[in-house]
Structure formats: structure tokens, C-alpha cells
N, C-alpha and C positions, 0 to 999 in steps of 0.2 A: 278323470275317472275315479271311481270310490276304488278305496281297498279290495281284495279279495276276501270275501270268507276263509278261504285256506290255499294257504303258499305250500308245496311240494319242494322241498330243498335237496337237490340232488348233488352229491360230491362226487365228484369224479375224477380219476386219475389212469391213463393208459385204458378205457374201456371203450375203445373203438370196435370190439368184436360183437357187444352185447348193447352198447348204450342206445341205438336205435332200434329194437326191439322193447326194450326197457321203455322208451319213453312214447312205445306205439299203445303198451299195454297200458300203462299210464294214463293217456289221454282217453283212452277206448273206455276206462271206468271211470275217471274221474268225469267224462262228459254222461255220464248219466244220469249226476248226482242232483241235488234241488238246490245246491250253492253255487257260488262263483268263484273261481278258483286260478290257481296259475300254477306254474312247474318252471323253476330257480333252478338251474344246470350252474355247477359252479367247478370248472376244471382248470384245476390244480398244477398250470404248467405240464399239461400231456406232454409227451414225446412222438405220440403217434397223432391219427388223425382226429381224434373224440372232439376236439372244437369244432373241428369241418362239419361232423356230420351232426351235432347240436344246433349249428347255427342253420344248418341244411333245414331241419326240423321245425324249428323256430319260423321259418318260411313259410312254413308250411303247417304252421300252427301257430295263430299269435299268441295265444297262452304258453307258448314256451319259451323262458329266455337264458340267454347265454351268459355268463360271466366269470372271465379269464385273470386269473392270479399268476403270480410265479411261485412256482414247486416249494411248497412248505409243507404240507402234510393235510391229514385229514381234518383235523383240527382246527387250521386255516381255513381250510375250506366251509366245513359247516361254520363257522363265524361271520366270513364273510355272504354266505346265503341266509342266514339267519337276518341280518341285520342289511339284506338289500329290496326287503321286501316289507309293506305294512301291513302283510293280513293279519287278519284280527287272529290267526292259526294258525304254526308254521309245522309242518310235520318233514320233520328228518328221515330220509329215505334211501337206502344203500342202493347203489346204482345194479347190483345183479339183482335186485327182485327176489334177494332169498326169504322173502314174508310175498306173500301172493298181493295186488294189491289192493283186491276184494273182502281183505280183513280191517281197512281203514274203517269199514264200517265196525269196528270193535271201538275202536278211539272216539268216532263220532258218530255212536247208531241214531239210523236216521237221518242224521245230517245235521244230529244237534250238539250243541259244546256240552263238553262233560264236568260234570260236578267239580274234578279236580282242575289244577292250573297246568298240569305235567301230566302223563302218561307214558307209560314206557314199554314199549313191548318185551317182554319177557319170555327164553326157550327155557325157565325152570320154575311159573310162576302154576298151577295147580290146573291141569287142560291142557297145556302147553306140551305139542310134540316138536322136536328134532327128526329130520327126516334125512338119512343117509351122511348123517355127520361121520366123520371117522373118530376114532375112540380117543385118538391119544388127544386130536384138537379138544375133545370134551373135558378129557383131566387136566389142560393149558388153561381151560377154562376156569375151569373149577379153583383151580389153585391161584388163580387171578383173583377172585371172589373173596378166599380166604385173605388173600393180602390187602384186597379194599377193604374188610373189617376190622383186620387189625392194624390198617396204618389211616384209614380215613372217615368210616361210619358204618355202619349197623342198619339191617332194615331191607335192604332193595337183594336181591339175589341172581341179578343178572342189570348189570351195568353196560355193559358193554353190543347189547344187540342194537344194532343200528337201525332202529325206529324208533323215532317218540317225536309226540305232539307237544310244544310247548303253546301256550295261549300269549297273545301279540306284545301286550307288558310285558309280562315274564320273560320274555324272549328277548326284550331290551334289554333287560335289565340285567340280565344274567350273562349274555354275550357282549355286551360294550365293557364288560372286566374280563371273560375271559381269556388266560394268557398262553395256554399249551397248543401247540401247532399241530401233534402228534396225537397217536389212537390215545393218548390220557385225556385228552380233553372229555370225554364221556363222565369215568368219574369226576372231573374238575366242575363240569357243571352240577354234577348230580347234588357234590358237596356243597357248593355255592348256595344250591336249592332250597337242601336240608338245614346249613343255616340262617336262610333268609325268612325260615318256616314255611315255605313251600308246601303246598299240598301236591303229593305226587302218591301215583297209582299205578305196580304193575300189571299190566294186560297178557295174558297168554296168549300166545299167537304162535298155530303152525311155521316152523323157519324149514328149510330147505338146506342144506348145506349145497354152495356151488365151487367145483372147482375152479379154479384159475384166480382165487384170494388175495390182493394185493398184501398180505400179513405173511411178513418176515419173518426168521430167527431175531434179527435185528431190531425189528421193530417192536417184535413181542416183548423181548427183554427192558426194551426203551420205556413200555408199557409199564411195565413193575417200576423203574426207575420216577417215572410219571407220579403214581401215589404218593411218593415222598415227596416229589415237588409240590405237590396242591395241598401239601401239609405246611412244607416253607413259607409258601407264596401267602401262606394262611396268618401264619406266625407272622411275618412282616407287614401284614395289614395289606398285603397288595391285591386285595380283592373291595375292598370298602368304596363306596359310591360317596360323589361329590359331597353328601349331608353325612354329617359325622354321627344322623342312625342308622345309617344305610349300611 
């Protein structure tokens, strides 16, 4: 069978409450689309049921497929969905649906590839609303932003919203070095991106805030922690691809 036009890369961890609604709405728009497509579930060592009912799905939809890691992070996870699929499109997709997913047509109006190699959805790029977010997640936010400019680059103003399209190279290329398992792997690629001279474009796109977040105390701070490593991991060349101008 050829490639897909566009791979759907879903990470998942403990969403047994939502992830079969998730991937009803999913299928419901992406089957109206004038591509061919699939949807890449990649669950991160759940605790509860979210593989059962994946695999459920999947039965039930051959364009959906399941694939099961052990609990490393989010980061692991978008890696391992990035890189188990050859669409020529892979779009990174938070498993609660907090971007509608009637806005992909922003990434690919029409259904066609976009000028850039990257896209990224953005909740602070100029159109771009926040919908019932609460205040203080906004200034966590915010002050995140601040610290990926002064410890890693300039330029993007929301790194961290869990959508974005990479183009099927790109997507090799950038995820077969990726090293962080954890929410830093966002900026880790973005940085990679930026110096591989990447064409990347933020997209504004309505976001939703959903309760029930898998984002810690814990993990947020790990997050800050994160920037500085994709500046070591930088420093020590452990991002360079097999050709010494990669």
C-alpha cells in the first residue's frame, strides 16, 4: 500500500475517559477529507484501559493503529509515532481534542501542503483565542516562553501547543535525533529545526483548555529543566546526523 497523505499521531497516556470520543471525532472529519490518511495512537505504557479501547477502534477502523511503549513520557511517545508511519504529513495531535479538529484545515487548506516544512499551532500567534483557560496555567505559560528565549531561541511564541504538522523528511530527520522523553521535547525539536534552517510557521488556532491535564507540578518544572538540556545535548554535538553537515 502507498504512504498516506497525512499520518494523525496521537500520544496517549491514562485517556481512557476521552480517547474514544477523540478518535470518533477524528475519523468523522478526517474521512471527508480529498486525502488518504491514518491516525498512529501511541500509548505510553497506560495504567488504565486506553490500549483496550484503541485497539477496540482500530477494529473498527482500519485507519487507526495502535502502538504500545513502556511509560517514558510524552516525548517518547510523539517519537516513536513520528517515526512509525511514512506519510508524506505527520501532524501531532493532543489526545483531548483541545484545538477542534476542523482547524487542520488551517495547516492544510484544502488538502494541500503548505509552503512551510513545519507548522505549529499557536494560542498567542495574532487570531488566535484561548477558550476557558485558567489565568495562572496562562502566566506558567508565559514564563515558559520567556525561558525558551533566553536559554534556547527567538522567534516562535508558543512552543509548546500540542499541534503541529511536520512534512514526512523533516519528520525523519528531526525525530531519529530526538533525545528528550519528557514535555521538553517540543522545544528540543523546534530547536533542531531552527538550526537545520527549517521553514517553520505559526498558525493561530482556537485551543480549548480541558480539564483533567496530564501536566504536573513535577513535570512542569522538569519542563524548565528541559531548555537547558537541548542546549547541552547541543553543545556536545549530540544532535548531528550521520554526514558531518547534518
Amino acid at each position: 500500500m502507498p504512504a498516506p497523505f497525512l499520518a494523525v499521531v496521537v500520544p496517549a497516556y491514562n485517556e481512557e475517559e476521552r480517547i474514544a470520543a477523540s478518535l470518533e471525532s477524528l475519523v468523522g472529519y478526517l474521512s471527508d477529507q480529498p486525502y488518504t490518511w491514518e491516525i498512529v495512537v501511541v500509548d505510553d505504557g497506560s495504567s488504565d484501559a486506553t490500549a483496550s479501547i484503541v485497539s477496540q477502534a482500530a477494529d473498527h477502523w482500519p485507519s487507526v493503529r495502535l502502538t504500545v511503549i513502556p511509560h517514558r513520557g510524552k516525548g517518547a511517545a510523539v517519537r516513536a509515532g513520528m517515526l512509525a508511519t511514512d506519510a508524506e504529513w505527520r501532524f501531532l495531535c493532543d489526545a483531548d481534542l483541545s484545538m477542534p479538529p476542523e482547524q487542520l484545515e488551517l495547516f492544510l487548506p484544502g488538502g494541500l501542503p503548505p509552503a512551510e516544512a513545519v507548522v505549529i499551532g499557536s494560542r498567542e500567534a495574532l487570531g488566535a483565542r484561548r477558550i476557558d483557560e485558567p489565568s495562572r496555567r496562562h502566566v506558567v505559560g508565559r514564563a515558559y516562553t520567556m525561558a525558551v528565549r533566553l536559554l534556547a531561541f527567538r522567534g516562535i511564541e508558543d512552543t509548546q501547543c500540542g499541534f503541529k504538522l511536520f512534512r514526512g523528511d523533516v519528520a525523519d530527520r528531526i525525530f531519529n535525533r530526538q533525545r528528550l522523553d519528557g514535555f521538553g521535547f517540543d522545544v528540543e525539536v523546534l530547536f533542531m529545526a531552527k538550526k537545520m534552517g527549517i521553514s517553520i510557521r505559526e498558525q493561530a488556532i482556537d485551543w480549548y483548555y480541558r480539564s483533567g491535564s496530564s501536566m504536573t507540578l513535577v513535570k512542569g518544572l522538569d519542563g524548565f529543566m528541559d531548555i537547558a538540556r537541548v542546549r547541552i545535548n547541543w553543545a556536545l554535538r549530540r544532535y548531528r546526523g550521520p554526514r558531518s553537515d547534518e
